[in-house]
TORBASE-227836 format. One record per residue (C-alpha): x, z, y negated; chain; residue number from 1. Coordinates in pm, 1 decimal. Each point is the difference from the previous one (the first is absolute). Layout:
<lonus>
<lonu <X; Z; Y>; A; NUM>;
...
</lonus>
This chain:
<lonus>
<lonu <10524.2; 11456.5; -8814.1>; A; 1>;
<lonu <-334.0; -224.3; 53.9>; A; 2>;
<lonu <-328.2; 102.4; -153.2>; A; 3>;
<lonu <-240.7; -178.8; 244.0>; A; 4>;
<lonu <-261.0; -206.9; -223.2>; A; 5>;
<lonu <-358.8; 17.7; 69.6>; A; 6>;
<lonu <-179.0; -294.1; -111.3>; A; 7>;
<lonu <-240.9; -172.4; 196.9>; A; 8>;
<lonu <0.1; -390.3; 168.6>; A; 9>;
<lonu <-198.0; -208.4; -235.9>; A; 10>;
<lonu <38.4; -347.0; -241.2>; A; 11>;
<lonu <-95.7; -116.3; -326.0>; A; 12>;
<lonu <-2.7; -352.1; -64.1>; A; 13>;
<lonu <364.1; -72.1; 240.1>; A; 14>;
<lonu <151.7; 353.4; -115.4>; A; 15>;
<lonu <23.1; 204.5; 362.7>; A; 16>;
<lonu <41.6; 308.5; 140.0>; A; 17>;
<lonu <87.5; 54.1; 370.1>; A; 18>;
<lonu <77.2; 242.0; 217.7>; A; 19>;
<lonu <316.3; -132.8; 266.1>; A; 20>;
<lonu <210.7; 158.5; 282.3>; A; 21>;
<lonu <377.7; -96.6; -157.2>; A; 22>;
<lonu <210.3; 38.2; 294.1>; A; 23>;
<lonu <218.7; -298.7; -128.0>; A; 24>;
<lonu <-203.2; -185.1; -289.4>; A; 25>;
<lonu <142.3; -135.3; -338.5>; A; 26>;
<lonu <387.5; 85.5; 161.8>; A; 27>;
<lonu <-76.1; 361.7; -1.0>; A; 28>;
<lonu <88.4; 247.2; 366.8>; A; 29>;
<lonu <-280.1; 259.2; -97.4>; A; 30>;
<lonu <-122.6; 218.4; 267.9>; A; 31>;
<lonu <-320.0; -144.0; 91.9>; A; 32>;
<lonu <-241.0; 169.9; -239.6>; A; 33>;
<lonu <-289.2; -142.1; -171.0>; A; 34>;
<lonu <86.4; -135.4; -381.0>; A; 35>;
<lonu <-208.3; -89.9; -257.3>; A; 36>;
<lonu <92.5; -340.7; -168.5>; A; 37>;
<lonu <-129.0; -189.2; -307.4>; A; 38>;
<lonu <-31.7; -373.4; 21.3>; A; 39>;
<lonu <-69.3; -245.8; -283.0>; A; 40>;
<lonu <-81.6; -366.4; 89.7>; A; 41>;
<lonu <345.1; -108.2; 111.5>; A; 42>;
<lonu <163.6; 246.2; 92.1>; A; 43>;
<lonu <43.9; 403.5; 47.2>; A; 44>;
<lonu <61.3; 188.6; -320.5>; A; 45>;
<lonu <121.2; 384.2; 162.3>; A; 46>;
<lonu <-21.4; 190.4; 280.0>; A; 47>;
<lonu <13.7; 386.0; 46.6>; A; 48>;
<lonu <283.7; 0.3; 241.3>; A; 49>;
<lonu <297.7; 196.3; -20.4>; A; 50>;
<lonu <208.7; -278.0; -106.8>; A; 51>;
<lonu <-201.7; -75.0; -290.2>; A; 52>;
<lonu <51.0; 400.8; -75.2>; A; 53>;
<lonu <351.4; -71.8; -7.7>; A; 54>;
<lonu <-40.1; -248.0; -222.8>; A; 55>;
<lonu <-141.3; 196.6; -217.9>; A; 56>;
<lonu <296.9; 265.4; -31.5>; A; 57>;
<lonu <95.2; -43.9; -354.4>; A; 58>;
<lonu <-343.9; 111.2; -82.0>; A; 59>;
<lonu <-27.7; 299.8; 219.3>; A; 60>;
<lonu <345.3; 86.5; -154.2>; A; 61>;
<lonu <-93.5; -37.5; -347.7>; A; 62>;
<lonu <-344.3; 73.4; -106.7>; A; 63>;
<lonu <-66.9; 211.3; -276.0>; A; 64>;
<lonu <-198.9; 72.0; -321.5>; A; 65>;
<lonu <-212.3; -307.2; -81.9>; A; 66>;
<lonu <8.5; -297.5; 281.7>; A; 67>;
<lonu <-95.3; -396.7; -62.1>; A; 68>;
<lonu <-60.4; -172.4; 361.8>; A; 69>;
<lonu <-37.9; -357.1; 8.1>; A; 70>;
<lonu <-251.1; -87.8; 268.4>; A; 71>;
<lonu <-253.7; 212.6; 191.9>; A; 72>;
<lonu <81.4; -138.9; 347.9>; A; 73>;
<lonu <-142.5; 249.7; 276.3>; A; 74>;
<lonu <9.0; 275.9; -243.1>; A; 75>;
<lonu <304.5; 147.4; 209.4>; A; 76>;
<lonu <196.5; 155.8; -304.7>; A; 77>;
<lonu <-300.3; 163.5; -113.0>; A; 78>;
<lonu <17.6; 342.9; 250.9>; A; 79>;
<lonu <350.7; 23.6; -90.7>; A; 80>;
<lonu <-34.9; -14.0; -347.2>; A; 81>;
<lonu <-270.1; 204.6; 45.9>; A; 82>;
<lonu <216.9; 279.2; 185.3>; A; 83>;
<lonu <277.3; -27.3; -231.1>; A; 84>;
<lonu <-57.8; 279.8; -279.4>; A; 85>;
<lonu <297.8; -195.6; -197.0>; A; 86>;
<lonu <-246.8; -280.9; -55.0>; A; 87>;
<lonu <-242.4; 65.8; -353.4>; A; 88>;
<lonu <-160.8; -347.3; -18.4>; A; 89>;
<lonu <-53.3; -332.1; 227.2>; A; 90>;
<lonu <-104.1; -311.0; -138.6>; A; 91>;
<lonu <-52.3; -274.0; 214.6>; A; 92>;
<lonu <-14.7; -383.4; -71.6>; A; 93>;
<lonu <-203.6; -199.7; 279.4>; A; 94>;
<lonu <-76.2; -370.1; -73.4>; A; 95>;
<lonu <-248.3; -52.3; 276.3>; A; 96>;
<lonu <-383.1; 83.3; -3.5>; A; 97>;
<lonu <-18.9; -3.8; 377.4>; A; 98>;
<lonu <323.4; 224.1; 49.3>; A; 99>;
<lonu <-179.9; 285.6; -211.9>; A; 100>;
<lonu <-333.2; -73.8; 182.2>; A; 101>;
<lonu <159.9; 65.8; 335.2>; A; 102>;
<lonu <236.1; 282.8; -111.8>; A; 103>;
<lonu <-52.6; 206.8; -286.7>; A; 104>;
<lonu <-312.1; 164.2; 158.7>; A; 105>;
<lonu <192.2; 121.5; 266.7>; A; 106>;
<lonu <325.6; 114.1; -104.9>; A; 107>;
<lonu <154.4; 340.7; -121.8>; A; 108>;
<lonu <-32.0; 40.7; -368.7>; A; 109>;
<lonu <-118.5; 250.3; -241.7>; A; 110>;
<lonu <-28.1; 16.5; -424.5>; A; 111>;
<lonu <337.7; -84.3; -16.2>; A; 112>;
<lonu <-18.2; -346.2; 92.1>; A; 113>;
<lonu <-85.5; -313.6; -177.0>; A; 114>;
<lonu <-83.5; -365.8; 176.5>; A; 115>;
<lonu <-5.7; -275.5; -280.9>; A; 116>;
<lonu <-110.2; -325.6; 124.8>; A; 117>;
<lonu <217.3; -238.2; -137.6>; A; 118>;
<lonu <336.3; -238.8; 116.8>; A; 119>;
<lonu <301.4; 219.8; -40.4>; A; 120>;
<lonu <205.1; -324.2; -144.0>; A; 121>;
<lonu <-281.9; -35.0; -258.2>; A; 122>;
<lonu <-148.0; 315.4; -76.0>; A; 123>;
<lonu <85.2; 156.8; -333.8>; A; 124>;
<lonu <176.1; 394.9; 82.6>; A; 125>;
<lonu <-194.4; 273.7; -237.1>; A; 126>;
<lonu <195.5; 303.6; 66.8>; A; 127>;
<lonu <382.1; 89.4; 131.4>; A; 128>;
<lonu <134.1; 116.5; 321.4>; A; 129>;
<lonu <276.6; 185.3; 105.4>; A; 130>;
<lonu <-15.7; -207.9; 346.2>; A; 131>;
<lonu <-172.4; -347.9; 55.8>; A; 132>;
<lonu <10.5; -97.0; 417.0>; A; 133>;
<lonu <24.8; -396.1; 40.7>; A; 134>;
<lonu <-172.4; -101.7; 349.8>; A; 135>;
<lonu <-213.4; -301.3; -101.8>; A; 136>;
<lonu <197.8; -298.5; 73.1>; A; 137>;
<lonu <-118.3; -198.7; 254.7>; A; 138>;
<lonu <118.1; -338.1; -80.4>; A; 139>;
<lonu <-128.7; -83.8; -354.5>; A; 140>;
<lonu <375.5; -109.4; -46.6>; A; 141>;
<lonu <359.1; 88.4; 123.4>; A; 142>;
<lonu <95.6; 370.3; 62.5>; A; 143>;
<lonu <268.3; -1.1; -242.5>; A; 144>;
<lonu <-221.8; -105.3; -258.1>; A; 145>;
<lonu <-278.7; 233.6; 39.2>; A; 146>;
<lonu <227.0; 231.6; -48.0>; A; 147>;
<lonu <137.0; -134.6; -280.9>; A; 148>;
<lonu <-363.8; -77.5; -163.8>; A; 149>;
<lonu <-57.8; 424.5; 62.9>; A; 150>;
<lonu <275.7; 82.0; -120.8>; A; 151>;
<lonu <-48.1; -184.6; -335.5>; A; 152>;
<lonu <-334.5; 84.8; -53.2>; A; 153>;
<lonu <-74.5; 369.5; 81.8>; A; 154>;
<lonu <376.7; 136.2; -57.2>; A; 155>;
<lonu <-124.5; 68.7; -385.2>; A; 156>;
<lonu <-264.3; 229.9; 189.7>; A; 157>;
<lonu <145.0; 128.8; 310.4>; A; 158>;
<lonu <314.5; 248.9; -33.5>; A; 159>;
<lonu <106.7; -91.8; 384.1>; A; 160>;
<lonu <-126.6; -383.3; 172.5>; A; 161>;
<lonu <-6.7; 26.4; 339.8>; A; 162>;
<lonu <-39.7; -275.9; 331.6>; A; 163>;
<lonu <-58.0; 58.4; 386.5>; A; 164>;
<lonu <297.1; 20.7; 161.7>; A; 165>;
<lonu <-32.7; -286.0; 257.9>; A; 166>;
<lonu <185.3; 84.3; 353.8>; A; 167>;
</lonus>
């Protein structure tokens, strides 16, 4: 399953989106095809290809009733969440201005979702939800210990924590 993402090229002060033919990019044997990919200053942050769908398997698998994303990326949960009747509520937790410049616009959505603007290890959760997805680490510390830090903090508010599933 791979929703294709439709956002278009642009930047924001070093945030990025491009449009690339991934025959063999990032370790990945796509068919060519054209991706859309989301760069910050130093590096790529995600990539609509269908390894990064597979990633995203425990999601697919378990969404229901009210949803707590952490990180707006390329918007690519959004049509699935959107599809999925299961699914009540999405809030989503973006820390970057210039992410939600270049995406929110242009991604799938509808009443029920939510973008907050705020730094998922910082912000301060106002509600509960019966799934929270974890896909915002990109280096702010170990892998082990982001998902520790989740864990610790939004397990009082999420019945089932959830990660990507790297391949």
């Amino acid at each position: 399953m791979r929703y294709k993402v439709n956002i278009p090229e642009g930047s924001v002060n070093g945030f990025r989106i491009e449009k690339r033919k991934l025959d063999s990019w990032c370790g990945t044997k796509e068919p060519e095809d054209e991706y859309t990919i989301l760069f910050d200053p130093e590096c790529y942050i995600m990539q609509d290809t269908t390894r990064e769908y597979r990633e995203h398997q425990p999601l697919w698998e378990n969404a229901t009733g009210d949803v707590l994303i952490a990180g707006l990326g390329i918007g690519m949960v959004n049509q699935f969440l959107l599809d999925n009747e299961n699914v009540k509520s999405v809030t989503i937790i973006e820390k970057n201005q210039q992410v939600i410049d270049l995406v929110w616009d242009h991604c799938p959505k509808n009443e029920k979702f939510r973008l907050v603007h705020a730094d998922i290890y910082e912000w301060e959760p106002d509600s509960t939800w019966d799934v929270g997805w974890f896909d915002s680490w990109i280096g702010e510390c170990d892998q082990e210990k982001y998902f520790e830090l989740m864990n610790e903090k939004y397990s009082p508010y999420c019945k089932k924590i959830l990660f990507w599933k790297s391949e």
